[in-house]
C-alpha positions as CSV (number, residue, x, y, z in Angstrom):
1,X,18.3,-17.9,13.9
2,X,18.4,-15.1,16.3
3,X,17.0,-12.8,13.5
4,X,14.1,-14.9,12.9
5,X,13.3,-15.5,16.5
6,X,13.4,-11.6,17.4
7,X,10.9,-11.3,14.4
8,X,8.6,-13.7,15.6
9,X,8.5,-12.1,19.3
10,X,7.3,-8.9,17.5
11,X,4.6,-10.0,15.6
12,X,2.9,-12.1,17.8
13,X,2.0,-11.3,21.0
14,X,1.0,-14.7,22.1
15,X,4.0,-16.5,22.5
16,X,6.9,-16.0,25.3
17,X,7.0,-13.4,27.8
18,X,4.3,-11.8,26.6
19,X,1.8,-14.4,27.0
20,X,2.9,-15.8,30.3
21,X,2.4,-11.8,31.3
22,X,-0.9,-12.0,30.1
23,X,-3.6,-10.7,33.3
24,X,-6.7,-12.2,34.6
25,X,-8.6,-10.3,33.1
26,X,-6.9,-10.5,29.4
27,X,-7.4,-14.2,29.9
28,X,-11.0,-13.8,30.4
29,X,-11.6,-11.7,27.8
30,X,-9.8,-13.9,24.9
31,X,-12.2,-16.7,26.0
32,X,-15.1,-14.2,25.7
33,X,-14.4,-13.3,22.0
34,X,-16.2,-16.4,20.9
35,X,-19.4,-16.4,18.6
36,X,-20.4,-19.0,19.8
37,X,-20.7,-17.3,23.9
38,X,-22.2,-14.6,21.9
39,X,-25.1,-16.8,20.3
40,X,-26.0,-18.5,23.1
41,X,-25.9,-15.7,25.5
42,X,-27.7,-13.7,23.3
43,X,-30.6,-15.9,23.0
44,X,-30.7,-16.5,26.7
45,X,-30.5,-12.7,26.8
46,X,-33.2,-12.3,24.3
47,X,-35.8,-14.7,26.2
48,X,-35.0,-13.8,29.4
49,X,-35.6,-10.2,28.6
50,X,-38.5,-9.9,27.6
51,X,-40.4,-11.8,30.1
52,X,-38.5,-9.8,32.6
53,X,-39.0,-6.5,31.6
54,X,-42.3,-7.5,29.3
55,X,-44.5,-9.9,30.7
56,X,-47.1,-10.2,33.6
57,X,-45.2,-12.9,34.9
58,X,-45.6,-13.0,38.8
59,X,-41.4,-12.2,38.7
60,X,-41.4,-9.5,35.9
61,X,-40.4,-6.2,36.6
62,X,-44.3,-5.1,35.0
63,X,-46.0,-7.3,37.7
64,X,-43.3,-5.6,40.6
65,X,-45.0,-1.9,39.3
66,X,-48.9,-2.8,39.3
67,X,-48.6,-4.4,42.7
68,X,-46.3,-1.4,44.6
69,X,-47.4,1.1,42.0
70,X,-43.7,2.3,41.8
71,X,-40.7,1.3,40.2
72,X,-38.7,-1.6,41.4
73,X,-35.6,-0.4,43.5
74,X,-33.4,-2.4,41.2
75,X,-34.4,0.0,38.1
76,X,-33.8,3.2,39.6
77,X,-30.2,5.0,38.9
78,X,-30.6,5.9,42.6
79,X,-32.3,4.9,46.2
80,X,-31.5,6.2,49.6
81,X,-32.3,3.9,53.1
82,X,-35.1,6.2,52.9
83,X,-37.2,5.0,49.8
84,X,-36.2,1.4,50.5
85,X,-37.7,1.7,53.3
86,X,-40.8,3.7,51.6
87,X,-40.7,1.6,48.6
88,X,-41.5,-2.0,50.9
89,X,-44.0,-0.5,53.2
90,X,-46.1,0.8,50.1
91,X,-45.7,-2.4,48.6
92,X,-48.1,-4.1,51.4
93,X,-47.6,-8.0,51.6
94,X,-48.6,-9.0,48.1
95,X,-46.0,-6.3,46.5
96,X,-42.8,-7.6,48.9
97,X,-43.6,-11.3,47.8
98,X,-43.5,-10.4,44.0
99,X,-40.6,-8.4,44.5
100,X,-38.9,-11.1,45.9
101,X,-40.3,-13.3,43.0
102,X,-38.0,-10.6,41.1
103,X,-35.4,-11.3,42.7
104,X,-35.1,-14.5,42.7
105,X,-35.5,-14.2,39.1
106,X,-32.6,-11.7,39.3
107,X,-29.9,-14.4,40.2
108,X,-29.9,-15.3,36.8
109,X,-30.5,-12.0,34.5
110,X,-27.2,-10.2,35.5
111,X,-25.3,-13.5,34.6
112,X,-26.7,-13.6,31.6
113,X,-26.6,-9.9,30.9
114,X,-23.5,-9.8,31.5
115,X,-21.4,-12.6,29.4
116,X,-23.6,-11.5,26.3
117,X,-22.0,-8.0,26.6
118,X,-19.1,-9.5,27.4
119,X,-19.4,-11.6,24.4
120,X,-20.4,-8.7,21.9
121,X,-17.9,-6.4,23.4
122,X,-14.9,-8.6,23.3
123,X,-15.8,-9.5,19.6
124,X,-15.9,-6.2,18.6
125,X,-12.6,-5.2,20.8
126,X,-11.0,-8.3,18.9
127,X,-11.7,-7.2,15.3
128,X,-10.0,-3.6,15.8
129,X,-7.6,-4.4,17.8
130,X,-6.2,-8.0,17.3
131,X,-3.0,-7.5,18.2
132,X,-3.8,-6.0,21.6
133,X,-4.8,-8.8,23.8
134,X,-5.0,-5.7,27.1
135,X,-7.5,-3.9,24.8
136,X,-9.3,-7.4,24.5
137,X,-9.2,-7.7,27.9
138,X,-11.5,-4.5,29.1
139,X,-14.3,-6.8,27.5
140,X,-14.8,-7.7,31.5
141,X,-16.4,-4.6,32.3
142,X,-19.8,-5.9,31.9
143,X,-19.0,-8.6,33.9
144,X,-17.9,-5.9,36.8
145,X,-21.2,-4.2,36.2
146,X,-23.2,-7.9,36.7
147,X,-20.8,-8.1,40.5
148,X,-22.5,-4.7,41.2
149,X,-26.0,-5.7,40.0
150,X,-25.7,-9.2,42.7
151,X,-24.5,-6.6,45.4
152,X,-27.3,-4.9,44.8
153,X,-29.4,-8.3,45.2
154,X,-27.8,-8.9,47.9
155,X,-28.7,-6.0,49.5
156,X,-32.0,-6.2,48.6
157,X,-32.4,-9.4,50.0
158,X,-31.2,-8.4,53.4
159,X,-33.3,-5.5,53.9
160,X,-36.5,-7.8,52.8
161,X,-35.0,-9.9,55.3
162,X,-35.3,-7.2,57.8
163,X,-38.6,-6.1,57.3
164,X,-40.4,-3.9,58.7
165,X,-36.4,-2.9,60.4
166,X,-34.4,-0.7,58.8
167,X,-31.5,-2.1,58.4
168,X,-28.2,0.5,58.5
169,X,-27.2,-1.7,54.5
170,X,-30.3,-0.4,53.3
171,X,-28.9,2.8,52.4
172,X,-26.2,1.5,50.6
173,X,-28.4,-0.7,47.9
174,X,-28.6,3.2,45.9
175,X,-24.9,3.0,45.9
176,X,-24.7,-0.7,44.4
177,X,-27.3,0.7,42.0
178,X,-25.7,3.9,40.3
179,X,-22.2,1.8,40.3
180,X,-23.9,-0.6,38.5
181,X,-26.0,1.2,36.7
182,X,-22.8,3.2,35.6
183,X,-20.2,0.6,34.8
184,X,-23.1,-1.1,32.2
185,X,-24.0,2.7,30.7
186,X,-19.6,2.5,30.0
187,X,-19.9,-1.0,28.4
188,X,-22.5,0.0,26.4
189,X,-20.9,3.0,25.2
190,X,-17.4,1.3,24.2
191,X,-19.4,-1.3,22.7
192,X,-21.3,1.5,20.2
193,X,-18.4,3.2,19.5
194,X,-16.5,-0.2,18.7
195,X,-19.7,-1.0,16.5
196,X,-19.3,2.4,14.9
197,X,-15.6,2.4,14.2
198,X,-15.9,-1.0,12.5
199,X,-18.7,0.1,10.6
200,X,-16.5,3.5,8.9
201,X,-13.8,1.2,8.4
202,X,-15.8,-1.4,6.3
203,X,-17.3,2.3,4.4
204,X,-13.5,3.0,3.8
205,X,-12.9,0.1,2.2
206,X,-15.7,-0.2,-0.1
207,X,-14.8,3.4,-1.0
C-alpha cells in the first residue's frame, strides 16, 4: 500500500501536497489552458482588432492619427510629460475628444488582449510541459502586461482630466507604456517559441 501510494505522488502532480502548494498564479493559468477561453477570446480579439487598429471609427486608433496628426500616446514604446503634454495641445478640441473616444474603447481591448494570449499561451505551455503546472502558470504574463496597459489608461485619463495642466503623473504614462509594451513583446516571444518547439516535435515524429 505504501508502495503504490508513493508511486502515485510521483506521477501526478495534482494530488496532495503538491496541489494544495499550487500558487495564484498556477491556478490561473490551469483555468486559462481551455480551448474554449481561447475561441472566444480570440474572436473577441479578432473583431475588436480590427476596428481598433483598422477602421475610421470615431474610437479607432486611425481616427486618433488624422485628427492629432501623430500617433496615439498609447502606441508609442515611449512618452515623456513632455510630449503628453505636446501630444494634447496639438490635438486641439476635436483630437482630445476622439482620443478619449479611444480610451474609452480601451477599457475593454487590454482585457481582451490579454486572456486570448493567456489562452494561446497556456495551451501551448500545457502541451510541452504537462506535468509542470509552475511552467503552466507563467501563462499570466499577458495578463500582467494588460495591468500595465490600464495603468497606462489610467494615466491617460488623468492627464486629460488636467488639461491644459501638467500634471507631475504625466510623465510617468511613458513608463506604464515601455513596461507594458515590454512584458507583451515577452509573451509573445514564449508563445512563438512554444509554437515552434511543438511544431519540431510533431516533424520528429513523423520522421
Amino acid at each position: 500500500m505504501n508502495m503504490m501510494t508513493s508511486t502515485i505522488d510521483r506521477t501526478r502532480p495534482d494530488v496532495g501536497g503538491t496541489k494544495a502548494g499550487w500558487s495564484g498564479a498556477e491556478r490561473l493559468g490551469k483555468r486559462l489552458t481551455s480551448w474554449r477561453v481561447l475561441t472566444v477570446s480570440g474572436l473577441f480579439f479578432i473583431a475588436f482588432a480590427a476596428v481598433f487598429f483598422a477602421s475610421s471609427a470615431p474610437f479607432a486608433i486611425p481616427h486618433v492619427e488624422d485628427v492629432c496628426g501623430a500617433a496615439p500616446l498609447d502606441v508609442r514604446l515611449y512618452s515623456t510629460g513632455g510630449d503628453v503634454n505636446r501630444f494634447l495641445n496639438e490635438c486641439g478640441e476635436s483630437g482630445r475628444a476622439a482620443y478619449l473616444n479611444m480610451q474609452i474603447a480601451d477599457l475593454f481591448y487590454p482585457a481582451v488582449f490579454g486572456v486570448f494570449m493567456a489562452a494561446a499561451l497556456g495551451l501551448t505551455l500545457k502541451h510541452l510541459f504537462p506535468l509542470h503546472q509552475a511552467v503552466v502558470g507563467l501563462a499570466v504574463v499577458p495578463l500582467v502586461g494588460s495591468g500595465f496597459d490600464y495603468l497606462e489608461n489610467a494615466l491617460a485619463w488623468r492627464a486629460l482630466a488636467a488639461y491644459p495642466d501638467a500634471v507631475a503623473s504625466n510623465s510617468l504614462l511613458g513608463l506604464a507604456s515601455t513596461a507594458k509594451t515590454v512584458t507583451f513583446w515577452i509573451a509573445g516571444a514564449m508563445l512563438l517559441a512554444g509554437l515552434a518547439a511543438l511544431l519540431v516535435r510533431a516533424i520528429r515524429r513523423l520522421v
